[in-house]
C-alpha positions as CSV (number, residue, x, y, z in Angstrom):
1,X,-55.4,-16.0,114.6
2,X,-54.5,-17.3,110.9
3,X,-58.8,-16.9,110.6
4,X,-58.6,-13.4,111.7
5,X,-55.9,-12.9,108.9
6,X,-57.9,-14.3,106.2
7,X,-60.7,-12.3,106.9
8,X,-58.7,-9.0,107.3
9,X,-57.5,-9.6,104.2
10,X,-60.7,-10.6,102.4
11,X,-62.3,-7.1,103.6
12,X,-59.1,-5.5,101.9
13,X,-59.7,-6.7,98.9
14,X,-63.2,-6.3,99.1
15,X,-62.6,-2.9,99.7
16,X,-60.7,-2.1,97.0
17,X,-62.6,-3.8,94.4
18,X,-65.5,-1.5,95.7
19,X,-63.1,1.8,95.4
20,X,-62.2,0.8,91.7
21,X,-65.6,0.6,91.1
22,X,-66.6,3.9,92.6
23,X,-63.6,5.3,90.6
24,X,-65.1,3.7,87.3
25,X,-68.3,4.8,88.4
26,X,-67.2,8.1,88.2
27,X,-65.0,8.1,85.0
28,X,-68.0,7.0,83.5
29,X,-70.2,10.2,84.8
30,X,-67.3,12.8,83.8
31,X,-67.7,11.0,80.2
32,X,-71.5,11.4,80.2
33,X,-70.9,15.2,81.4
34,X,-68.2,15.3,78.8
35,X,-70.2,13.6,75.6
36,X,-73.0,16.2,76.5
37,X,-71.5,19.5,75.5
38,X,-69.2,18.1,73.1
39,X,-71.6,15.7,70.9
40,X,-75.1,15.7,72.6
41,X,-76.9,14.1,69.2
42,X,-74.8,10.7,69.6
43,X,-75.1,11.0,73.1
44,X,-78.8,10.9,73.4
45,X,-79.0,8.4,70.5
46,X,-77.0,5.9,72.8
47,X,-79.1,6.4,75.6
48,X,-82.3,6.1,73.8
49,X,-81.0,3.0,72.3
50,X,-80.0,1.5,75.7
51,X,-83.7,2.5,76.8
52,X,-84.6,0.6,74.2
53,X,-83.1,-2.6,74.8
54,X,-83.7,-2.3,78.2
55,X,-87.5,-2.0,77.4
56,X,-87.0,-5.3,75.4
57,X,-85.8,-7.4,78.0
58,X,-88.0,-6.1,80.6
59,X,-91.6,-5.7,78.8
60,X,-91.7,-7.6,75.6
61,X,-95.3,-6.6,75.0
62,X,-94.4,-2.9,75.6
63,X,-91.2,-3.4,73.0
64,X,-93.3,-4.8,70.0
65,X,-96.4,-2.4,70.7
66,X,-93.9,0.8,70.9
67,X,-92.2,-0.8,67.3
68,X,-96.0,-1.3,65.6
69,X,-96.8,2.3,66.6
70,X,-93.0,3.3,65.2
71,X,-93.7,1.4,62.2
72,X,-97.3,3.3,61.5
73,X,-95.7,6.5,62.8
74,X,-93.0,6.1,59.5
75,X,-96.2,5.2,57.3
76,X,-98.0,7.8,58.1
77,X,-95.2,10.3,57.6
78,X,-94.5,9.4,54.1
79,X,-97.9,10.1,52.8
């Protein structure tokens, strides 16, 4: 019985820990929805710059081909 306990109360917490993070989850979208209409340039600059990073950690190559072909993009556009 005291196991049966144990494990009714690990499920309990583990179910709240999961609506927290569903809550979170959410405050986070209303945010996204929120920084959209309200300042859309910073917005898409954060999630360019997370794309970014996340292109770094996944595909190294990818990363320093993209920032060569940045770097002769900026060259180019200052003749």
């Amino acid at each position: 019985m005291k196991w049966l306990g144990i494990f009714l109360v690990a499920g309990a917490i583990i179910a709240a820990g999961q609506a927290v993070a569903v809550v979170l989850g959410l405050a986070i979208l209303i945010g996204l929805v929120i920084a959209l209409f309200e300042c859309p340039r910073e917005l898409f600059g954060m999630i360019g710059l997370c794309l970014f990073g996340a292109l770094m950690q996944a595909q190294p190559l990818a990363f320093i081909a993209l920032v060569a072909l940045m770097v002769i993009a900026n060259m180019l556009r200052r003749r």
